[in-house]
C-alpha positions as CSV (number, residue, x, y, z in Angstrom):
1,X,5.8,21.3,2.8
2,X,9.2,20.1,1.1
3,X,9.7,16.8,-0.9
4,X,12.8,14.8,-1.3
5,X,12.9,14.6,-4.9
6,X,12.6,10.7,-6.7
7,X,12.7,9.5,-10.2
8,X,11.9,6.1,-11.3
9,X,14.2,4.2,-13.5
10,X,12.7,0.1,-14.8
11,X,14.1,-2.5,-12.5
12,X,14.6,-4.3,-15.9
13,X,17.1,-4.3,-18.7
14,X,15.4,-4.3,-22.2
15,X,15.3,-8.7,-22.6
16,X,14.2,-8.4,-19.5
17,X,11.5,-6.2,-19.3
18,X,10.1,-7.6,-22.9
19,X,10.0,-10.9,-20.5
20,X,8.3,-9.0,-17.6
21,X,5.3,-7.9,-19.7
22,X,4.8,-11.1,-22.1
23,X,4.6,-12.7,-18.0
24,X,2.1,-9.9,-17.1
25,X,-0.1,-10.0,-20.1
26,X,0.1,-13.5,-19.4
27,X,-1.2,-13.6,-16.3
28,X,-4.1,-11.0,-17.1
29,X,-5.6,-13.1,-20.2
30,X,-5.5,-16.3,-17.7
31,X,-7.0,-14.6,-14.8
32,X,-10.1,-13.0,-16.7
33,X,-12.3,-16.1,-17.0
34,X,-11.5,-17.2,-13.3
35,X,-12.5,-14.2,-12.1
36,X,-15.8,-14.8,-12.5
37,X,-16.1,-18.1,-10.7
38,X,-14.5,-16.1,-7.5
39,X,-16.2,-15.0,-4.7
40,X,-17.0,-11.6,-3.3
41,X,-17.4,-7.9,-4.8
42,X,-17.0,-7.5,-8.6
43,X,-15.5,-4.5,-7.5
44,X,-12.6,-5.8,-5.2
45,X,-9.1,-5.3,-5.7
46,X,-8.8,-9.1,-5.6
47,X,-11.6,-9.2,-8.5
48,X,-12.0,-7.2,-11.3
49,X,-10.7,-3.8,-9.6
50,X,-7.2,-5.4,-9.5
51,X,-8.2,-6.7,-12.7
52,X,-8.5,-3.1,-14.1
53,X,-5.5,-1.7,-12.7
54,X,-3.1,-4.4,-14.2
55,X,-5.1,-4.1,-17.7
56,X,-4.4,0.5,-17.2
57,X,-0.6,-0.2,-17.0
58,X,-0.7,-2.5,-19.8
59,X,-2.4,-0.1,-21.8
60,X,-0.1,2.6,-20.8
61,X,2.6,0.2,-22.0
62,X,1.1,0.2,-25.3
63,X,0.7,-4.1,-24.7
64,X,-3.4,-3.9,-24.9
65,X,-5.9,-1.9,-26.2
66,X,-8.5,0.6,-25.2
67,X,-11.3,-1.9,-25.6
68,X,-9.8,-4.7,-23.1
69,X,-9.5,-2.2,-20.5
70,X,-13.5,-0.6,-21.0
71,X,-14.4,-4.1,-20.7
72,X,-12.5,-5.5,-17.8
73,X,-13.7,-1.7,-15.8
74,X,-17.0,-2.3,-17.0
75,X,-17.0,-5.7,-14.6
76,X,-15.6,-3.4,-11.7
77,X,-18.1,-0.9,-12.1
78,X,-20.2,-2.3,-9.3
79,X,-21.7,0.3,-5.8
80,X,-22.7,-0.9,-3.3
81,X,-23.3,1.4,-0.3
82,X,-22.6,-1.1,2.2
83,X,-19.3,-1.8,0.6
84,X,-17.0,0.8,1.1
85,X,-13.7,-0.5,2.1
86,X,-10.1,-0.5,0.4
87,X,-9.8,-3.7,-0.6
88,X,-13.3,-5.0,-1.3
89,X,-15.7,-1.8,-1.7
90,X,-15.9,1.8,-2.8
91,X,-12.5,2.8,-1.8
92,X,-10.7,0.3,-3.9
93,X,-12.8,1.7,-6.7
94,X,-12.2,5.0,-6.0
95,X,-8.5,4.1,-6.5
96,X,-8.7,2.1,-10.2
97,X,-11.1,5.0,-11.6
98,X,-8.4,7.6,-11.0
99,X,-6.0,5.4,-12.4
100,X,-7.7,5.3,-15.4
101,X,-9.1,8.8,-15.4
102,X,-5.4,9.9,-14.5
103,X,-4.4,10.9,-18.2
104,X,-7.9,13.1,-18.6
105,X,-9.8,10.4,-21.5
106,X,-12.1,9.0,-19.7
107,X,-14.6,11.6,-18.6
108,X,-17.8,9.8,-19.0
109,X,-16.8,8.2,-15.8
110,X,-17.0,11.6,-13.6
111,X,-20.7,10.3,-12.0
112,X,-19.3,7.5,-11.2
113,X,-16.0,8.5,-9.5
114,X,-18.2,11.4,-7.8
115,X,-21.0,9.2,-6.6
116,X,-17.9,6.5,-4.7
117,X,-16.8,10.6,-3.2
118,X,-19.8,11.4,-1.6
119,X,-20.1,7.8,-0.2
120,X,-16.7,7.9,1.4
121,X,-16.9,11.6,2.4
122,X,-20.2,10.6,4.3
123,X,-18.8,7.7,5.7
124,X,-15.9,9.6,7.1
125,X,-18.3,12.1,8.9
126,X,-18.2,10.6,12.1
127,X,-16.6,7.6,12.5
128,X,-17.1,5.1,15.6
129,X,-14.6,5.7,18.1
130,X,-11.5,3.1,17.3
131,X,-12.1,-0.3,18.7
132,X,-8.4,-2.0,19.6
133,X,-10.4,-5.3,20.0
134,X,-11.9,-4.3,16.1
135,X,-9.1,-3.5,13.5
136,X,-12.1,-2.7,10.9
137,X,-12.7,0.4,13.1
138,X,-9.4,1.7,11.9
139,X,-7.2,-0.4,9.7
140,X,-6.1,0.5,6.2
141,X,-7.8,-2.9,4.5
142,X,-10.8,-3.0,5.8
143,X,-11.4,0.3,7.9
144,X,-11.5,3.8,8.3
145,X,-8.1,4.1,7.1
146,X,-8.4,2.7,4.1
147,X,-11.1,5.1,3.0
148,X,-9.1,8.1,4.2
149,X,-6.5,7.1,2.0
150,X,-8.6,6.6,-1.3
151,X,-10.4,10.5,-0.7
152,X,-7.3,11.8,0.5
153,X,-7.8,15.5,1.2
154,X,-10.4,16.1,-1.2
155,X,-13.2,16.6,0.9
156,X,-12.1,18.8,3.6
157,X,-15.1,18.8,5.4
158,X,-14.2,15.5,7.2
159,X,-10.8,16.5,7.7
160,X,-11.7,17.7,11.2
161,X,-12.9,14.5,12.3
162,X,-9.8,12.6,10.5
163,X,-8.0,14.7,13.3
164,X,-10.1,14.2,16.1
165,X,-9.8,10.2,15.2
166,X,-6.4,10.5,14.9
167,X,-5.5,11.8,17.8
168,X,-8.1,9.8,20.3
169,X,-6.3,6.4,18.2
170,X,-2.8,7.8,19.0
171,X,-3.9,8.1,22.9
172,X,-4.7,5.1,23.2
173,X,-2.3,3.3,21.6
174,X,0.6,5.5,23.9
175,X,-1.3,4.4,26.7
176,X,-1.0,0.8,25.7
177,X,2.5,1.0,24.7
178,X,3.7,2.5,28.0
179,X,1.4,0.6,30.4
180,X,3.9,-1.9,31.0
181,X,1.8,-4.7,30.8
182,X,2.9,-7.0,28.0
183,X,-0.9,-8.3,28.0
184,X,-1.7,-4.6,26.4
185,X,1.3,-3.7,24.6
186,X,0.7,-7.0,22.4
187,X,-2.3,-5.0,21.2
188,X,-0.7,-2.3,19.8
189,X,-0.8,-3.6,16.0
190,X,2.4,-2.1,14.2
191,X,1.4,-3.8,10.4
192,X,1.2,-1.0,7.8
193,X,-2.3,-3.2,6.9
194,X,-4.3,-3.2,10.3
195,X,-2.5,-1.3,13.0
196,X,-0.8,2.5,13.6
197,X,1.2,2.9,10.9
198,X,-1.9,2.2,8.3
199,X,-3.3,5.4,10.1
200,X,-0.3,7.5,9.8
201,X,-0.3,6.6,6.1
202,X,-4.2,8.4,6.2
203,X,-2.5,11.1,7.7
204,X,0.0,11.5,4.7
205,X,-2.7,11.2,2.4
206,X,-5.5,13.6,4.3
207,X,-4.0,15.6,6.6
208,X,0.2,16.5,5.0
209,X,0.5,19.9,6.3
210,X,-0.3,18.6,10.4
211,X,3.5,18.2,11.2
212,X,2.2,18.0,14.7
213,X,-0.2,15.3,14.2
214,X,2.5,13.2,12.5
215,X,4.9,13.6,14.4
216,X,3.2,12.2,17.2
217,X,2.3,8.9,15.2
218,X,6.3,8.9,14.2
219,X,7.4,9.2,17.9
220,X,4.9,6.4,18.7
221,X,6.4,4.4,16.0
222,X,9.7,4.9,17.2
223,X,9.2,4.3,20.7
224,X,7.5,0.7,19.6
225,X,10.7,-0.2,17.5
226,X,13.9,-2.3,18.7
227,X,17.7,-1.5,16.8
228,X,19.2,-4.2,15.4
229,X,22.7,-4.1,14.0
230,X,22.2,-0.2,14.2
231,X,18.9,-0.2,12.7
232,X,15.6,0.1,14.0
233,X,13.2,-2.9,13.4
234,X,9.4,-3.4,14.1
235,X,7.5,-6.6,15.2
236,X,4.3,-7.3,14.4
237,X,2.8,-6.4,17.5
238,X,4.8,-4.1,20.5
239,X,6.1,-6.9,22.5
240,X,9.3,-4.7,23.8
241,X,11.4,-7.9,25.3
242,X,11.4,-9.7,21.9
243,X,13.8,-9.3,19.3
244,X,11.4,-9.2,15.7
245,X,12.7,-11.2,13.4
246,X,13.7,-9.8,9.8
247,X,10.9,-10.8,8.0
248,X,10.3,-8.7,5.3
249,X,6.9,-7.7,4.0
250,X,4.8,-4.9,3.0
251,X,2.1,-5.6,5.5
252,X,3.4,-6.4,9.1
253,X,6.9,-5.5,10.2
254,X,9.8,-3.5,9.2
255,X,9.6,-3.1,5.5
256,X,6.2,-1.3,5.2
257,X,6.7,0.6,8.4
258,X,10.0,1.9,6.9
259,X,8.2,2.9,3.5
260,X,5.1,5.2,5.4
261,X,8.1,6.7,7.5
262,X,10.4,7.4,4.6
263,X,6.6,9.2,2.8
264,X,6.1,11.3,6.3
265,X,9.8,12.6,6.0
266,X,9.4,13.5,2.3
267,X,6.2,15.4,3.2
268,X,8.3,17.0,5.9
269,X,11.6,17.4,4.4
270,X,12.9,15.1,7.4
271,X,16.0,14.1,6.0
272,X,16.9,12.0,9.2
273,X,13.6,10.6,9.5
274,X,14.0,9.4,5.8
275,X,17.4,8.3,6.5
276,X,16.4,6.3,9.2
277,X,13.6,4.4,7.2
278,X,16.3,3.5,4.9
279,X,18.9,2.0,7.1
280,X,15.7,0.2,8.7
281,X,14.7,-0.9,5.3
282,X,18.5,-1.9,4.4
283,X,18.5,-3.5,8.1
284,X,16.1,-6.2,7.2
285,X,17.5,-6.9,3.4
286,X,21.0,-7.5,4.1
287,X,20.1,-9.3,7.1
288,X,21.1,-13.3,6.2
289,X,18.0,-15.0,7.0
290,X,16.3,-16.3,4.0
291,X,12.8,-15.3,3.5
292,X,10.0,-17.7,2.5
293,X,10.0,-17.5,-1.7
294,X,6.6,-15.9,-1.8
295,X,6.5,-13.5,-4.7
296,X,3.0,-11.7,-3.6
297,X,2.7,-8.1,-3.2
298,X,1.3,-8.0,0.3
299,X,4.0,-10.4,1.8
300,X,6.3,-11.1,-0.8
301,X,9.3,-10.2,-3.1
302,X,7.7,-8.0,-5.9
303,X,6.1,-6.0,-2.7
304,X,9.6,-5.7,-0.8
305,X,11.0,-4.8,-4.1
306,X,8.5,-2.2,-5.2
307,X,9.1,-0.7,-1.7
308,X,12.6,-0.8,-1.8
309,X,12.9,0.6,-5.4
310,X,10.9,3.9,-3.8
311,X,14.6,4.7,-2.5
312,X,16.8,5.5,-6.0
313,X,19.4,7.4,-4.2
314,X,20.6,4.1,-2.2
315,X,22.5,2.0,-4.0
316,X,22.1,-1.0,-1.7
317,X,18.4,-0.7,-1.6
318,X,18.5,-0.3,-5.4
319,X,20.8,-3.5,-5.7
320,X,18.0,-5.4,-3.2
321,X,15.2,-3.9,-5.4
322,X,16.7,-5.5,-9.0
323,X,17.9,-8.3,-6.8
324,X,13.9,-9.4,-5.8
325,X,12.7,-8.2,-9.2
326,X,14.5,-10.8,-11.0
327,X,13.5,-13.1,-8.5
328,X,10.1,-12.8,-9.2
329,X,10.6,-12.5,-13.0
330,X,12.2,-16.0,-13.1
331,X,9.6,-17.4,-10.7
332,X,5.6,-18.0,-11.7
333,X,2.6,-16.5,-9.7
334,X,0.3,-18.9,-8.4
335,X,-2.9,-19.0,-10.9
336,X,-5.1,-20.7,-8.5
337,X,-4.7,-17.3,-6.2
338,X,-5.3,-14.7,-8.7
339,X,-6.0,-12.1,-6.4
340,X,-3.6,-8.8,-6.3
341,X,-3.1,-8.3,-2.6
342,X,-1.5,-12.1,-2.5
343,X,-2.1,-13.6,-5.9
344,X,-0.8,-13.5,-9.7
345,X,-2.8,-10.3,-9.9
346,X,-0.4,-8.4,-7.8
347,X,2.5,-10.0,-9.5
348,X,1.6,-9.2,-12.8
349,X,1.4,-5.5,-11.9
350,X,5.3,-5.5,-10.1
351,X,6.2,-6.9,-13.3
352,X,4.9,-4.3,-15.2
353,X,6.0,-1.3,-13.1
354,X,9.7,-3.1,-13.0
355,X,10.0,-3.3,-16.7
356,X,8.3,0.4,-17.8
357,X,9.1,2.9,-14.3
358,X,5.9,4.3,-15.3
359,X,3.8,6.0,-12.5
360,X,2.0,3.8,-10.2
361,X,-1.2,4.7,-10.2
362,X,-2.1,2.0,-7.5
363,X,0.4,3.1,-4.5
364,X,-2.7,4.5,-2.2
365,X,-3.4,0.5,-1.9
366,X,-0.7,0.2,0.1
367,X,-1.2,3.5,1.8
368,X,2.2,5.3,0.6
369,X,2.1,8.2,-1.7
370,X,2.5,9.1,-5.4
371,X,6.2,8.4,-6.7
């Protein structure tokens, strides 16, 4: 396996990045107490999992202390076993304790971590066949996906039915894409969130060494893309006699398709793979069409930006990555939605990662690899 070597450098200039963390410590201390008024998991990336994440890079950033982040985890340290999903179970967990555990201090959470392992592993055993009619059968938020991604390759007894998954998904979704019938290509879902490239990205994270295997997702990606101006572009959906629009977002379309492509060619030392997921990226950024303001990570600047800035050897993505950084800096997250998927939550942590480059421990939330 061969990488394409990256380094991180801060979106930020010094005033700037003193700005971007008084915003994000902000953000956290006015989020806290609504948190507990919100519906749903504790555990939940949009409760106090996101919550946790945003309070480890602050600490990291030396901007609050040990004790604010054992107390905001301590909210997140909920199991439940029918609650194993990315974004609202187990596998979001799985994601924040590692985080935290990254820098080796915080061993007294081992049980914990191994007892969300076990859980997934066993959950990953033997998955229902994939449902196109059900995107929680496979799909990165809420489904199989998304678990494969949190345990990675660390179990590698369900690795060989992660392949067998893989490739009954893939055969499907080929039939479907070459039928011909518009009425079943529109149900070949191409968001990075809850269609075929959210299980390629589960391939990166399980299964790197099976070129094979990701190849054939890559080729099915490419036959489901138009080119526009030179570039490729993805829709939504396959819908092969509609031009997509340039809509640019993390988890349907071109943007986050680009970004799980350009982490399959690193893992393959595809240099033309990874060049084409940059010119698509570039495609859909230096396109004129305004997009819509949002700021959010899932569907908004600070998650094009974070994407983009995943490219440091192109200067126009580089330029489009500061560009929506500061955009974001001089705009203010929704509190009301304090969520990190589409909220301040999310937000806060751009702004932190754009003013330190410091490892982002929470990438496997979006399905793409370590920087």
């Amino acid at each position: 396996m061969q990488t394409l070597k990256r380094e991180r450098a801060p979106l930020f200039d010094d005033t700037d990045a003193a700005r971007a963390l008084d915003a994000a410590q902000e953000i956290l201390e006015r989020v806290l107490p609504m948190l507990a008024e919100r519906p749903g998991a504790p555990e939940a990336v949009g409760r106090y999992g996101g919550a946790a994440l945003v309070a480890e890079s602050l600490a990291r950033a030396g901007r609050i202390g040990e004790e604010t982040l054992r107390d905001v985890l301590r909210e997140a340290l909920t199991f439940a076993p029918d609650r194993l999903s990315l974004y609202d179970g187990a596998a979001g967990l799985l994601v924040v304790l590692d985080a935290v555990m990254a820098d080796g201090t915080s061993s007294a959470l081992s049980a914990a971590r191994a007892r969300l392992r076990d859980a997934l592993a066993a959950s990953l055993h033997e998955p229902e066949a994939p449902d196109f009619s059900n995107p929680r059968t496979y799909d990165l938020i809420s489904g199989y996906a998304g678990r494969t991604v949190a345990l990675g390759g660390e179990v590698p007894e369900v690795l060989p039915a992660l392949r067998a998954f893989a490739h009954a998904f893939a055969a499907e979704a080929e039939r479907r894409a070459h039928s011909g019938d518009p009425s079943l290509q529109f149900t070949v879902n191409l968001g990075v969130s809850h269609g075929v490239p959210g299980v390629l990205a589960a391939l990166n994270a399980a299964l790197p060494h099976d070129r094979e295997l990701g190849e054939r997702y890559v080729n099915l990606l490419l036959a489901c893309s138009h080119v526009v101006n030179g570039e490729r572009r993805w829709d939504g959906v396959w819908r092969p006699a509609e031009r997509p629009a340039a809509r640019r977002a993390w988890c349907y379309q071109t943007a986050g398709v680009a970004a799980v492509l350009a982490d399959r060619a690193r893992l393959d030392g595809d240099e033309r793979l990874h060049a084409l997921a940059a010119g698509a990226l570039r495609g859909v950024l230096d396109d004129p069409a305004p997009d819509d303001g949002n700021i959010a990570l899932c569907h908004g600047r600070s998650g094009v930006a974070a994407l983009a800035s995943r490219f440091p050897g192109d200067p126009r993505l580089m330029h489009h990555a500061r560009r929506l950084a500061r955009a974001v800096l001089d705009d203010s997250p929704d509190l009301e939605r304090p969520s990190f998927l589409d909220g301040a939550l999310g937000v806060a942590q751009f702004l932190i990662d754009a003013a330190t480059g410091q490892e982002r421990r929470w990438l496997r939330l979006f399905g793409l690899l370590p920087d």
